[in-house]
Predicted model as a PDB file, atoms N, CA, C, CB and O in Angstrom, pLDDT in the B-factor column:
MODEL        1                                                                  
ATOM      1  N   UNK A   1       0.838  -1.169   0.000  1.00 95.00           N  
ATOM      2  CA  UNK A   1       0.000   0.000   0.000  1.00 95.00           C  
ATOM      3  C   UNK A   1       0.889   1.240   0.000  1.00 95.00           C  
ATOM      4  CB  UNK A   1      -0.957  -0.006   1.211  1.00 95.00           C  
ATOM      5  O   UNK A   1       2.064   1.127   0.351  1.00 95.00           O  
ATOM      6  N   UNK A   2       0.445   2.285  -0.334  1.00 97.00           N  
ATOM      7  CA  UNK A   2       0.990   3.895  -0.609  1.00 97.00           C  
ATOM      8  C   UNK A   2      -0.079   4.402   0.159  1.00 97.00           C  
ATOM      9  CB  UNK A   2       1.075   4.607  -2.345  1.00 97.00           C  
ATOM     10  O   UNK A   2      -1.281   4.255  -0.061  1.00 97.00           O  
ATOM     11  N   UNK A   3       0.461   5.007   1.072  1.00 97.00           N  
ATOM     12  CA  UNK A   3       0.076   6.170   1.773  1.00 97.00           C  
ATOM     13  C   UNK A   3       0.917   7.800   1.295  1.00 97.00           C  
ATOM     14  CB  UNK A   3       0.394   5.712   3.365  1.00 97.00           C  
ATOM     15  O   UNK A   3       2.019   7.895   0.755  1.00 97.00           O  
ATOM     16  N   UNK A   4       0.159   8.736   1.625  1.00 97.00           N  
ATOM     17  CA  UNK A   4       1.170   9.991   1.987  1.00 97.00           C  
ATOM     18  C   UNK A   4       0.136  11.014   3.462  1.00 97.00           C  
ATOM     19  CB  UNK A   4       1.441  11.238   0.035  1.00 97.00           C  
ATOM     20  O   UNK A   4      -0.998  11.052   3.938  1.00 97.00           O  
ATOM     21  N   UNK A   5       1.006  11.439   3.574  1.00 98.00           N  
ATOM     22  CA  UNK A   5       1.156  12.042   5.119  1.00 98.00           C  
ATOM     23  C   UNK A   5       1.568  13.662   5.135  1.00 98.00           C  
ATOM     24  CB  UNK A   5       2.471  11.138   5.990  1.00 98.00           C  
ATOM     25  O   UNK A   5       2.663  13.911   4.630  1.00 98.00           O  
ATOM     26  N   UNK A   6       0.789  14.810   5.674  1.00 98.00           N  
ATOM     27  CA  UNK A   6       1.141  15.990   5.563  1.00 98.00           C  
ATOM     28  C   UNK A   6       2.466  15.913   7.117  1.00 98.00           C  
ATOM     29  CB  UNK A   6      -0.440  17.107   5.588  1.00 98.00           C  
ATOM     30  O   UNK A   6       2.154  15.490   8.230  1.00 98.00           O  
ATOM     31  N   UNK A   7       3.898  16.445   6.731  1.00 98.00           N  
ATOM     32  CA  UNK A   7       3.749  16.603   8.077  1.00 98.00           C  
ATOM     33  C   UNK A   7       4.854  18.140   8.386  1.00 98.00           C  
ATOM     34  CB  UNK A   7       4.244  14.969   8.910  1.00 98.00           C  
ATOM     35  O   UNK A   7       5.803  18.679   7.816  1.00 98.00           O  
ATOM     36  N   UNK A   8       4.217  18.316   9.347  1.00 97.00           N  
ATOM     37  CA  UNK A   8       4.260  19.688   9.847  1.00 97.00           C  
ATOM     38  C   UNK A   8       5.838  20.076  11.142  1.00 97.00           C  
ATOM     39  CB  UNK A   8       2.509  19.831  10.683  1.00 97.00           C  
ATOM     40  O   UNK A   8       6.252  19.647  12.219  1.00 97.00           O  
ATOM     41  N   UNK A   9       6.237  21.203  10.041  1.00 96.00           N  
ATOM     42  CA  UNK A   9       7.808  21.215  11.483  1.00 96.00           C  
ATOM     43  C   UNK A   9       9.122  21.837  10.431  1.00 96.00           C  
ATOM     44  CB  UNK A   9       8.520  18.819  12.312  1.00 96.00           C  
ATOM     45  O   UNK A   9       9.915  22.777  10.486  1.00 96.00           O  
ATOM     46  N   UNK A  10       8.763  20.491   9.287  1.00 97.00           N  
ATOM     47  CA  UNK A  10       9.788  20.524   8.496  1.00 97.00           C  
ATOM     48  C   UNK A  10      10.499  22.088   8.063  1.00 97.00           C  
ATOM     49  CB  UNK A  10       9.273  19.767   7.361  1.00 97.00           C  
ATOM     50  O   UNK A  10       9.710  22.950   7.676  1.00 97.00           O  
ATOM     51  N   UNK A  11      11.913  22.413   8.133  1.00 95.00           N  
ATOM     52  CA  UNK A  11      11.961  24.092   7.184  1.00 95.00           C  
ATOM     53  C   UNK A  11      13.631  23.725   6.964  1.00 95.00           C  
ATOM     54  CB  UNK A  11      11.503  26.161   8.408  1.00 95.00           C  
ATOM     55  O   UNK A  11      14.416  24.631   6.686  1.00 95.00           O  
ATOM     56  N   UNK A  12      14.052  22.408   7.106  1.00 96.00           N  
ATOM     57  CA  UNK A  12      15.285  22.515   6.321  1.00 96.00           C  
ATOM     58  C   UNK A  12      15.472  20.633   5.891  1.00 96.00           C  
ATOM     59  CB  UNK A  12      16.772  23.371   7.472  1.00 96.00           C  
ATOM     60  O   UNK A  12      14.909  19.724   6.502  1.00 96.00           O  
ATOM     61  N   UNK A  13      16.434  20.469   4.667  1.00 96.00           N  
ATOM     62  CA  UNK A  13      16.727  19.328   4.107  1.00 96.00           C  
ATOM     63  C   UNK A  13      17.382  18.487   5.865  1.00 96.00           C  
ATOM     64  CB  UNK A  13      17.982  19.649   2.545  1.00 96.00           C  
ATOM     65  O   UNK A  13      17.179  17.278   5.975  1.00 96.00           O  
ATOM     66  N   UNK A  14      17.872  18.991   6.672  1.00 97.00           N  
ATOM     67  CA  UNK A  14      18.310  17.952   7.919  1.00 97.00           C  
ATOM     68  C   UNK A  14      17.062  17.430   8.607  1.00 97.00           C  
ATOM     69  CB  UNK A  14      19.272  18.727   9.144  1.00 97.00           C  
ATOM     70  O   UNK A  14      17.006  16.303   9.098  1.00 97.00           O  
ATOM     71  N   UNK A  15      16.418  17.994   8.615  1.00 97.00           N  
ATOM     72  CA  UNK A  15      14.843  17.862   9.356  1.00 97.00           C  
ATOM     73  C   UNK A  15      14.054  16.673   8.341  1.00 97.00           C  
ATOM     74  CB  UNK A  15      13.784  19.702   9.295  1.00 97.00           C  
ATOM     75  O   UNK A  15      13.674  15.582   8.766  1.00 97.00           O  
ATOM     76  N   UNK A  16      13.885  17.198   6.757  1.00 98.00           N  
ATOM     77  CA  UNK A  16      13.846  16.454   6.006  1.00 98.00           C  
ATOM     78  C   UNK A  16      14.556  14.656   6.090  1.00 98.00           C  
ATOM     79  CB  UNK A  16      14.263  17.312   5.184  1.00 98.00           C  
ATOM     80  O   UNK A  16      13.971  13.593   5.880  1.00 98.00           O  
ATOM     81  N   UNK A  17      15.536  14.832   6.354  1.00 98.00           N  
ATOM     82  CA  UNK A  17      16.425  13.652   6.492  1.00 98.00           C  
ATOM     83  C   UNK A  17      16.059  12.959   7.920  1.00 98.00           C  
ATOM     84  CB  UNK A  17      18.054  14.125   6.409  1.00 98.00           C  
ATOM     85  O   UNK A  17      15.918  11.752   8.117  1.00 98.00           O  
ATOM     86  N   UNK A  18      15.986  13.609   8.506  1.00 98.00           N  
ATOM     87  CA  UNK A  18      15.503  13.070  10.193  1.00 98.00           C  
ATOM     88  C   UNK A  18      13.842  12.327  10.238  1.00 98.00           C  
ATOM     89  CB  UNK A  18      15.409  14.786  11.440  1.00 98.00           C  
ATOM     90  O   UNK A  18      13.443  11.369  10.900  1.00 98.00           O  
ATOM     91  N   UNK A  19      13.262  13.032   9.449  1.00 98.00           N  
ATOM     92  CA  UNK A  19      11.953  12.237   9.071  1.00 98.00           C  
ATOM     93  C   UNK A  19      11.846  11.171   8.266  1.00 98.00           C  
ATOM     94  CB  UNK A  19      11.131  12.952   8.527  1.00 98.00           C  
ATOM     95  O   UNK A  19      10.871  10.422   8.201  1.00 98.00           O  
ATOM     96  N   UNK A  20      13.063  11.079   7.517  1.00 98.00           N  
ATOM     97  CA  UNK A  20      13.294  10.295   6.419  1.00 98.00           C  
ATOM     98  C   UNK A  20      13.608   8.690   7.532  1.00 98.00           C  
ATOM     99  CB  UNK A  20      14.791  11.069   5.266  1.00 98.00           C  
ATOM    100  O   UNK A  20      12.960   7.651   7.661  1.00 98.00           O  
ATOM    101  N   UNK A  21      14.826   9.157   8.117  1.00 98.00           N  
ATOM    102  CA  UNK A  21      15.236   8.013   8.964  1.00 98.00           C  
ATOM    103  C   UNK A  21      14.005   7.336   9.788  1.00 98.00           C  
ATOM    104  CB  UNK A  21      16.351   8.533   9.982  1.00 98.00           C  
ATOM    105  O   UNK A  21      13.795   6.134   9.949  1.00 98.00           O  
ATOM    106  N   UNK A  22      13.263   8.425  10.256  1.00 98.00           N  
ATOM    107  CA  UNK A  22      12.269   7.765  11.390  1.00 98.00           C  
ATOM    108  C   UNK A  22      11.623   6.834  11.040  1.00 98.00           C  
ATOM    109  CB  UNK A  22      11.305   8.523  11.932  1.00 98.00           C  
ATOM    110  O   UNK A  22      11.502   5.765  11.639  1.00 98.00           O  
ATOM    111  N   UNK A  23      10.901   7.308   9.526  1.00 98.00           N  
ATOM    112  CA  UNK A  23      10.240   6.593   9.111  1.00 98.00           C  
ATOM    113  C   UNK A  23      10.604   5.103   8.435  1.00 98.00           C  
ATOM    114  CB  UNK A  23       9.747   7.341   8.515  1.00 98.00           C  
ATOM    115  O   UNK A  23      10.086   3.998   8.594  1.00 98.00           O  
ATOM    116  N   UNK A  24      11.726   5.564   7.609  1.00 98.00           N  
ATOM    117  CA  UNK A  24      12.205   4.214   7.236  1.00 98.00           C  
ATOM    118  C   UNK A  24      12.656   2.794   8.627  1.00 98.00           C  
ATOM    119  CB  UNK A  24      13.636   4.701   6.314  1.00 98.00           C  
ATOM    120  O   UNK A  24      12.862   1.588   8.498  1.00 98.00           O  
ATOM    121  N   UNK A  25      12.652   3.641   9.761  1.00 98.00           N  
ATOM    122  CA  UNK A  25      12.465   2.857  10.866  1.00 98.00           C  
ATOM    123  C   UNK A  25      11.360   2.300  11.524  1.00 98.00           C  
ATOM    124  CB  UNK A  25      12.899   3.352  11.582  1.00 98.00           C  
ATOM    125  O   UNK A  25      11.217   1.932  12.690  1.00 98.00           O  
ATOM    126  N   UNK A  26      10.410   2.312  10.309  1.00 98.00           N  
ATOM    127  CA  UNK A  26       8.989   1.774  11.218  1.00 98.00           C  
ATOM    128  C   UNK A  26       9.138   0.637  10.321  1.00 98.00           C  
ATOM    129  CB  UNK A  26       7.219   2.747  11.230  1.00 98.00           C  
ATOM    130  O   UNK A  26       9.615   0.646   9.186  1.00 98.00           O  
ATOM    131  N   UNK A  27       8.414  -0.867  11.336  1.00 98.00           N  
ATOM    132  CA  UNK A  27       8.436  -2.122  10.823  1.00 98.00           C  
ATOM    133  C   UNK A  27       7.090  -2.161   9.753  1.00 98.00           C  
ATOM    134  CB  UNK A  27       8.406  -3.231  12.095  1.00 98.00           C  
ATOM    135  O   UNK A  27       5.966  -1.706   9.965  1.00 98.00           O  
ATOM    136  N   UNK A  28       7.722  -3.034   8.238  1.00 98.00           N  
ATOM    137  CA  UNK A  28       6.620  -2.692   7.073  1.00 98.00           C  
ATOM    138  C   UNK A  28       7.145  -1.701   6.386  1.00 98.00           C  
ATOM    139  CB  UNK A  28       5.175  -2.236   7.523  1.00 98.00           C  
ATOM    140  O   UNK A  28       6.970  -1.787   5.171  1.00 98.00           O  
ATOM    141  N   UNK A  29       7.857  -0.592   6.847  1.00 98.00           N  
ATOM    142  CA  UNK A  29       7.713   0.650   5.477  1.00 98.00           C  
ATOM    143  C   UNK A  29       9.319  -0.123   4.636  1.00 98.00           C  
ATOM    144  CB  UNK A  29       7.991   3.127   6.251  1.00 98.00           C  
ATOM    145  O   UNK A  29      10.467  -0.400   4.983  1.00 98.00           O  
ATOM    146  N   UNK A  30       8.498  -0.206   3.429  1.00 98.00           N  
ATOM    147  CA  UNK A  30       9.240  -0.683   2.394  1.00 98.00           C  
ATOM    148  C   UNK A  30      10.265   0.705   1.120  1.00 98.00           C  
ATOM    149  CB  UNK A  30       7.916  -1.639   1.610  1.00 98.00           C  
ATOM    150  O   UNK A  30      11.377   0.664   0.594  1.00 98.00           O  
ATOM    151  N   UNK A  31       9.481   1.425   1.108  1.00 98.00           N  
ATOM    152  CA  UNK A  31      10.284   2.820   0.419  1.00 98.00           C  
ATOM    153  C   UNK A  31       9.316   3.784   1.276  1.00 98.00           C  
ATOM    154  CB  UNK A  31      10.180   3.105  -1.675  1.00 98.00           C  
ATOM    155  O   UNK A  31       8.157   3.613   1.655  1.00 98.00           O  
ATOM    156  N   UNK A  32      10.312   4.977   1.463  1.00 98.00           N  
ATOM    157  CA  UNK A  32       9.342   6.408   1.970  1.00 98.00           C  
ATOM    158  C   UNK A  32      10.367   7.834   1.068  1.00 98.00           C  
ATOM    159  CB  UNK A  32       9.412   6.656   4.407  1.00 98.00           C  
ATOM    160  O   UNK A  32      11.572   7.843   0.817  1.00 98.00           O  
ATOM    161  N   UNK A  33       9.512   8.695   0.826  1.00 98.00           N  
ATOM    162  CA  UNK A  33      10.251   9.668   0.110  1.00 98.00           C  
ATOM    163  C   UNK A  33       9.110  11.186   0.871  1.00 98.00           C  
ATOM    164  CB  UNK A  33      10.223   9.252  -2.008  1.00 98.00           C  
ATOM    165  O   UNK A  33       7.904  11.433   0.848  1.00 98.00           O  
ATOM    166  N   UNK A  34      10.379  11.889   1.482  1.00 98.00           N  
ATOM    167  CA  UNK A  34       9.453  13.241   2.243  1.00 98.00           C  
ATOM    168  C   UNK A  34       9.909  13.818   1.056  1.00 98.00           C  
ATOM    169  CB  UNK A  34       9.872  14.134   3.987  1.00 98.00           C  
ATOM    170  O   UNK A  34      10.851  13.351   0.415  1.00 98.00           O  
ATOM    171  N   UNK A  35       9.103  15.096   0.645  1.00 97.00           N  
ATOM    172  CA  UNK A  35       9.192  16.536   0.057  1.00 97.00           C  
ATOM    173  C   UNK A  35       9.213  17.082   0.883  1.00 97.00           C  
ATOM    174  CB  UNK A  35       8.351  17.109  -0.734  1.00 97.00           C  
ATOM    175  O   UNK A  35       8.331  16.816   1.700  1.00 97.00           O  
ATOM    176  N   UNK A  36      10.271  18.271   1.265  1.00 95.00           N  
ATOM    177  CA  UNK A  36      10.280  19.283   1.846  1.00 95.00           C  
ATOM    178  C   UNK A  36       9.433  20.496   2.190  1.00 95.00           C  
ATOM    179  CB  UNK A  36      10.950  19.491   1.483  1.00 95.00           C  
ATOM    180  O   UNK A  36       9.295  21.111   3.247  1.00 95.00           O  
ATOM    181  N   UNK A  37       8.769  20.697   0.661  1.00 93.00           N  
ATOM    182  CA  UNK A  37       7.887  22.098   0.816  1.00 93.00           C  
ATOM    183  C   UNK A  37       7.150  20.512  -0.723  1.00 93.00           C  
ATOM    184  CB  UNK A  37       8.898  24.608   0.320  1.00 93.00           C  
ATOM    185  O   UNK A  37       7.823  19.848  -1.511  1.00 93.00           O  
ATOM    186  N   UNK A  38       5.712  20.523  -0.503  1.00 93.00           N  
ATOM    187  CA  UNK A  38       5.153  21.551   0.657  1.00 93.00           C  
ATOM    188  C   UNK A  38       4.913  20.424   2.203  1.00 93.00           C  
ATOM    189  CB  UNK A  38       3.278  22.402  -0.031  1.00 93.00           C  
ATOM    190  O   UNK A  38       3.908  20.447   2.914  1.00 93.00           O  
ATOM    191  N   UNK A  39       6.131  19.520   2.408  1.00 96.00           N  
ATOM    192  CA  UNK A  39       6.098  18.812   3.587  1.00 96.00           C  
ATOM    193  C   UNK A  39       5.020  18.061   3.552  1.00 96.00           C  
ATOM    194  CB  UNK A  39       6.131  19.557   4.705  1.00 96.00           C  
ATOM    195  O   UNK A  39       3.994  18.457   4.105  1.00 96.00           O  
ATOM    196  N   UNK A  40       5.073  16.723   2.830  1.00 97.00           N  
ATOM    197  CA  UNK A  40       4.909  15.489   2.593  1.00 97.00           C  
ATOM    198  C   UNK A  40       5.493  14.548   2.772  1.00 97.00           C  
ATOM    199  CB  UNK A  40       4.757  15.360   1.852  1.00 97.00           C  
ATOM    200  O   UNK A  40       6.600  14.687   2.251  1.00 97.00           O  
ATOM    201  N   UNK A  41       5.336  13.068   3.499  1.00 98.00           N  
ATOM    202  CA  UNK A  41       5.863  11.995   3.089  1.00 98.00           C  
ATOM    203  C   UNK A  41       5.105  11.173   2.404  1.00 98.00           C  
ATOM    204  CB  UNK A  41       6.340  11.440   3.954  1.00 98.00           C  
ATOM    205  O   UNK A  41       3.884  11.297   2.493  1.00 98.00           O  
ATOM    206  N   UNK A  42       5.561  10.364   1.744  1.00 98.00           N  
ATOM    207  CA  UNK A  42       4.995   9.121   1.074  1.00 98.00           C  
ATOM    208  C   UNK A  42       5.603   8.010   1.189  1.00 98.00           C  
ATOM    209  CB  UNK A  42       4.862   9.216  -0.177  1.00 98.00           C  
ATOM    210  O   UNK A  42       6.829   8.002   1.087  1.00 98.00           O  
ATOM    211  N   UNK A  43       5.007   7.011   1.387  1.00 98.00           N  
ATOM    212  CA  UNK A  43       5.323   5.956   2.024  1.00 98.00           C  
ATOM    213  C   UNK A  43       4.467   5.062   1.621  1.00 98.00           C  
ATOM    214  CB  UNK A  43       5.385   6.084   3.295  1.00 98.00           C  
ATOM    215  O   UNK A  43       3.281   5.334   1.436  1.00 98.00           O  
ATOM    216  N   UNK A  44       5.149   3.494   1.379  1.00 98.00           N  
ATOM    217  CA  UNK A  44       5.081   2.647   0.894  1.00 98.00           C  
ATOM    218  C   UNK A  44       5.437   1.078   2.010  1.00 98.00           C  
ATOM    219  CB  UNK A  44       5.843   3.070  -0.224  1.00 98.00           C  
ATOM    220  O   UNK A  44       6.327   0.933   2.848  1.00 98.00           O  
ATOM    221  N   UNK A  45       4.679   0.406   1.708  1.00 98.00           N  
ATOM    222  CA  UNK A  45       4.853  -0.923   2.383  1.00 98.00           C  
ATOM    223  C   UNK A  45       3.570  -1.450   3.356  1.00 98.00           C  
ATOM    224  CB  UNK A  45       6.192  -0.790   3.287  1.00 98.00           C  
ATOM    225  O   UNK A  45       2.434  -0.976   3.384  1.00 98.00           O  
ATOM    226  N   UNK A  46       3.971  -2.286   3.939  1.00 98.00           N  
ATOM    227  CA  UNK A  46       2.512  -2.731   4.828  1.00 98.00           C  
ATOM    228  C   UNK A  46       2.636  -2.153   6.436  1.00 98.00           C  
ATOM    229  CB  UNK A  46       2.333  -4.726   4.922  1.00 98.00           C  
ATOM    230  O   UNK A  46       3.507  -2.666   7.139  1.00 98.00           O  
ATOM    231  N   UNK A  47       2.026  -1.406   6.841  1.00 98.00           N  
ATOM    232  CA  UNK A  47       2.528  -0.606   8.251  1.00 98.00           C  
ATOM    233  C   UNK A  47       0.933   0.284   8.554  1.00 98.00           C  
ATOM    234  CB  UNK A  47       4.266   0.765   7.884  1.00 98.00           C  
ATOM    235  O   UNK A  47      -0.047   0.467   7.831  1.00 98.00           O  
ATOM    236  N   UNK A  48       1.266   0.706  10.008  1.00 97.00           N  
ATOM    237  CA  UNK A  48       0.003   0.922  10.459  1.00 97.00           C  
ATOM    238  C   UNK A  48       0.240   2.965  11.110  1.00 97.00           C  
ATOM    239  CB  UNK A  48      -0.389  -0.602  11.897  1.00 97.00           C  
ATOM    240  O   UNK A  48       1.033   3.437  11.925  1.00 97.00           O  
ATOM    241  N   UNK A  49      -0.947   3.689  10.196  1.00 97.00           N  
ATOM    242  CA  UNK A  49      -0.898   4.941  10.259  1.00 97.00           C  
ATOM    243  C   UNK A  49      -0.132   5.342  11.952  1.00 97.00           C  
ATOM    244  CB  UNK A  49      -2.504   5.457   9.927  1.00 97.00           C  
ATOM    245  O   UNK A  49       0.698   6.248  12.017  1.00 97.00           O  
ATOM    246  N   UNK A  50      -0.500   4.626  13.093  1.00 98.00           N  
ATOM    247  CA  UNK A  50       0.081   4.477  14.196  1.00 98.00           C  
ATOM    248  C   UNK A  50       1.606   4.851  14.079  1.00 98.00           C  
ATOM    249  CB  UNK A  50      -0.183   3.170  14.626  1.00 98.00           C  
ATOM    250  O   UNK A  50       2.295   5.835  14.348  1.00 98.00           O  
ATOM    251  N   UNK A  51       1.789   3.702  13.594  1.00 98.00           N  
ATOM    252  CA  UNK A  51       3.078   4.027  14.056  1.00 98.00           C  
ATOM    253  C   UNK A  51       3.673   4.834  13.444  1.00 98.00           C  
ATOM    254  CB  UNK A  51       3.821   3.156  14.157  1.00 98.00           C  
ATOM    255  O   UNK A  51       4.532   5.404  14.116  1.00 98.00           O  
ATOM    256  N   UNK A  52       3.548   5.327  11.830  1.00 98.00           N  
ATOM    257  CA  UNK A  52       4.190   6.225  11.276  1.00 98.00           C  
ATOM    258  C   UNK A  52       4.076   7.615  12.468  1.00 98.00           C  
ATOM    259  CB  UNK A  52       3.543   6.392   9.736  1.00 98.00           C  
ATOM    260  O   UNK A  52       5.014   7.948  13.192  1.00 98.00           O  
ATOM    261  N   UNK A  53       3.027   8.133  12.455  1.00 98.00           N  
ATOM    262  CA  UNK A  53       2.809   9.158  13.099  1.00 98.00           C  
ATOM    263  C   UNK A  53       3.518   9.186  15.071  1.00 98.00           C  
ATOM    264  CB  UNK A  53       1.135   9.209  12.825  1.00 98.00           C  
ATOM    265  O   UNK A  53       4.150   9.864  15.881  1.00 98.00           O  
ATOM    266  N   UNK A  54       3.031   8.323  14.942  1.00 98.00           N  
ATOM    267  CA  UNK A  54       4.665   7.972  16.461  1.00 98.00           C  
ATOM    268  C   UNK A  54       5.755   8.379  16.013  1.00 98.00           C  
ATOM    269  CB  UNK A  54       5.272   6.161  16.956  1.00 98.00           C  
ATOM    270  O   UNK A  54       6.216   9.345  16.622  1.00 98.00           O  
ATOM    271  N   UNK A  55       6.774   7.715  14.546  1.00 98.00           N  
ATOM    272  CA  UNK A  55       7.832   7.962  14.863  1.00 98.00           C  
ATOM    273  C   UNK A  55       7.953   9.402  14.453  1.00 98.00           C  
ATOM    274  CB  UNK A  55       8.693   7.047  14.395  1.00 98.00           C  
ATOM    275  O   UNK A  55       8.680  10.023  15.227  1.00 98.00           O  
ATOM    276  N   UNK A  56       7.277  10.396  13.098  1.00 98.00           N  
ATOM    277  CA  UNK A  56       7.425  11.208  12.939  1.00 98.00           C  
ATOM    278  C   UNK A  56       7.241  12.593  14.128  1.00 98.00           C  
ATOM    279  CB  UNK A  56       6.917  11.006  12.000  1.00 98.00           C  
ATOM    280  O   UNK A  56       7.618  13.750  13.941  1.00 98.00           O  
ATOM    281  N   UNK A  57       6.523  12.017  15.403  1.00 98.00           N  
ATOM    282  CA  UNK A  57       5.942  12.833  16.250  1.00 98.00           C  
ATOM    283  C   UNK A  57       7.382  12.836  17.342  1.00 98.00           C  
ATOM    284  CB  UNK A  57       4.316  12.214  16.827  1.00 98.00           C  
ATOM    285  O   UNK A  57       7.998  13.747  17.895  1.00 98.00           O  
ATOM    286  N   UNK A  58       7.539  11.337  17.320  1.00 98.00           N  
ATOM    287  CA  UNK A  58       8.833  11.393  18.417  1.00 98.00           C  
ATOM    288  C   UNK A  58      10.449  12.006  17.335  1.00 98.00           C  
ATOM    289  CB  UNK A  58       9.120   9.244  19.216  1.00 98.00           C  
ATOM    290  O   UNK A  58      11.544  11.946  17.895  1.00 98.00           O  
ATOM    291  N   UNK A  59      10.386  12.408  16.217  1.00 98.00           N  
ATOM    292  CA  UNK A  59      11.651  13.115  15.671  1.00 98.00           C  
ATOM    293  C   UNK A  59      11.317  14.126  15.885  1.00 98.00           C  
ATOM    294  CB  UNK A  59      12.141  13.022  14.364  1.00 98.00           C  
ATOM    295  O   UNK A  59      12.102  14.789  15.207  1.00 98.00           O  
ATOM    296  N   UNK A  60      10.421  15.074  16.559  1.00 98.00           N  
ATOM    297  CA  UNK A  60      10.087  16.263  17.066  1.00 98.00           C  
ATOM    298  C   UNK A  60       9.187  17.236  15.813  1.00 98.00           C  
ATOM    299  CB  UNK A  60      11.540  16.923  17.598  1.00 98.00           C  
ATOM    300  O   UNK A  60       9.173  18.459  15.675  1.00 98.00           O  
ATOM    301  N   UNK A  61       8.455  16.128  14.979  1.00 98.00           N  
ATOM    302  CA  UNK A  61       7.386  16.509  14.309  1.00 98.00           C  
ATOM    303  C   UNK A  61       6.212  16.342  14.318  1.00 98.00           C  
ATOM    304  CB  UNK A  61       7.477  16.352  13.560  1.00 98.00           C  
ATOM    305  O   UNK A  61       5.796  15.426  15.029  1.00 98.00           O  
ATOM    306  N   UNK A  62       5.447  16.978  13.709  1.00 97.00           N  
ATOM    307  CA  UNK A  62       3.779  16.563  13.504  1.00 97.00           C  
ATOM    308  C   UNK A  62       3.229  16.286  12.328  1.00 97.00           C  
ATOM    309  CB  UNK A  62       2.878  17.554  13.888  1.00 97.00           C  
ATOM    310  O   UNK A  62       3.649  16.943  11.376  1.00 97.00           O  
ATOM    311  N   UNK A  63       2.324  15.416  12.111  1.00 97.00           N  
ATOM    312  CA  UNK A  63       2.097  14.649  11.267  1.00 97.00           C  
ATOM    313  C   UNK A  63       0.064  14.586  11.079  1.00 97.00           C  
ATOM    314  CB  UNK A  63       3.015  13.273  11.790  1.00 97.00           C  
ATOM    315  O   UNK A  63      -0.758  14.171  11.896  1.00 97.00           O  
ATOM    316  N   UNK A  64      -0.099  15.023  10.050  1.00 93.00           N  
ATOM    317  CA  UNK A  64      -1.907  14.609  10.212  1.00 93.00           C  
ATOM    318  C   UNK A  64      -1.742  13.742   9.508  1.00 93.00           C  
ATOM    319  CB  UNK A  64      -3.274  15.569   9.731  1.00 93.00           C  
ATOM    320  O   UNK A  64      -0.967  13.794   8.553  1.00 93.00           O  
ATOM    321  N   UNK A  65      -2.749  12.292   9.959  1.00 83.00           N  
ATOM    322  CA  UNK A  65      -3.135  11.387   9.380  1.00 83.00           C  
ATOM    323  C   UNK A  65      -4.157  11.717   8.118  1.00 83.00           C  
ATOM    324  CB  UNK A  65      -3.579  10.632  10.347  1.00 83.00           C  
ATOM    325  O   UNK A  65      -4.618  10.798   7.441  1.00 83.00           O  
TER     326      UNK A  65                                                      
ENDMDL                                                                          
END                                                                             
């Protein structure tokens, strides 16, 4: 499945990258690709809106489902 995710915080490519990691650290996400502006991820694999939004929340972001 493909999801994408608004998420909110982002204002530089390190932040970008820090969301990048989180996410690729959730069990199931198979590819994820954030855009910076206008602060999107997309994400790919079998995984539960839960936890994405955990890890993006615990890299010190916010995330609407």
């Amino acid at each position: 499945m493909t999801k994408e995710y608004i998420v909110k915080g982002m204002n530089c490519t390190h932040c970008q990258a820090t969301v990048t990691k989180a996410i690729s650290n959730v069990k199931g996400v198979e590819k994820v690709e954030v855009v910076l502006h206008p602060g999107k991820a997309i994400v790919e694999g079998d995984f539960s809106d839960k936890d994405i939004a955990d890890a993006v929340r615990n890299a010190g972001f916010d995330v609407v489902l």
